[in-house]
N, C-alpha and C positions, 0 to 999 in steps of 0.2 A: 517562587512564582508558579503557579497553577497551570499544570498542561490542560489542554482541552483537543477530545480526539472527533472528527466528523467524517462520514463517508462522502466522498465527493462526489456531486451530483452534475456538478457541469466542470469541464475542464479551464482554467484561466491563464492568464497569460504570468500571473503569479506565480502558478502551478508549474507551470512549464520552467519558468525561471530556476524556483525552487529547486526543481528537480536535476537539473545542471549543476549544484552545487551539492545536492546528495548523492547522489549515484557514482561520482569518486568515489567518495569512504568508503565503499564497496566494491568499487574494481577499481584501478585507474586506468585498467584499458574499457571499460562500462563507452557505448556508446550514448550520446542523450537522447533523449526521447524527444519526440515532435508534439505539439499539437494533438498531433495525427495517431498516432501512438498510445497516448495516456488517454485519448477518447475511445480509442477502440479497448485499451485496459478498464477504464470506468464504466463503458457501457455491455460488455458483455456479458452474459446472464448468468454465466456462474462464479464470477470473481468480482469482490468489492476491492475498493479503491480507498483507505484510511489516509488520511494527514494528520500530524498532531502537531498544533499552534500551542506557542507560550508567546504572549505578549503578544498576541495579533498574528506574528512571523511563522510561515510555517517552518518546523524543523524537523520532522523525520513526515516518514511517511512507510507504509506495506500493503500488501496485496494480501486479502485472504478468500480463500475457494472452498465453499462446502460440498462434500459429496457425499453421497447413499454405499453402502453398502450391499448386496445382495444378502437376502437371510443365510446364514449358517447354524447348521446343526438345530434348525428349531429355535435358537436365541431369538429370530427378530432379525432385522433391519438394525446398522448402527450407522450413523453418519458419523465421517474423518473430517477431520479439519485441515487444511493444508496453508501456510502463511509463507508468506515470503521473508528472508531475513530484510528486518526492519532498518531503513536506512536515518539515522537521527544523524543531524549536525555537532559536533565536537563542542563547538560550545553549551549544547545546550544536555548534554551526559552529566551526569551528577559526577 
């Protein structure tokens, strides 16, 4: 079955849900996230908000944050990429 990944534009109560049942598999002491919380992660300007649906459902989800480098030695400017470890539902792992 076909994952399909989208940045989250508005937060849902799906979303929220979802995320109650992700954020176990990566801690079990992992507090959930509110509403309140995954809006101020989706909205803030330097970190996207990914979910990735199979069959509609969502099942994993990560946070990723671009940032600049300052120029070194004459190279340029490099921008780092920074991700959050990806949280996917067990059943949906190959």
């Amino acid at each position: 079955m076909r994952v399909e990944v989208e940045a989250v534009q508005h937060v849902t109560s799906e979303l929220v849900d979802a995320t109650r049942s992700l954020l176990p598999q990566l801690s079990a002491s992992a507090a959930p996230l509110s509403a309140e919380d995954l809006t101020r992660i989706a909205n803030h300007q330097a970190t996207t908000l990914f979910i990735a649906r199979r069959g509609g459902a969502i099942v994993g989800m990560l946070t990723w944050s671009p940032s600049r480098s300052p120029p070194a030695c004459g190279r340029g400017s490099k921008t780092w990429s920074s991700t959050s470890t990806p949280a996917v539902k067990a059943s949906a792992r190959p």
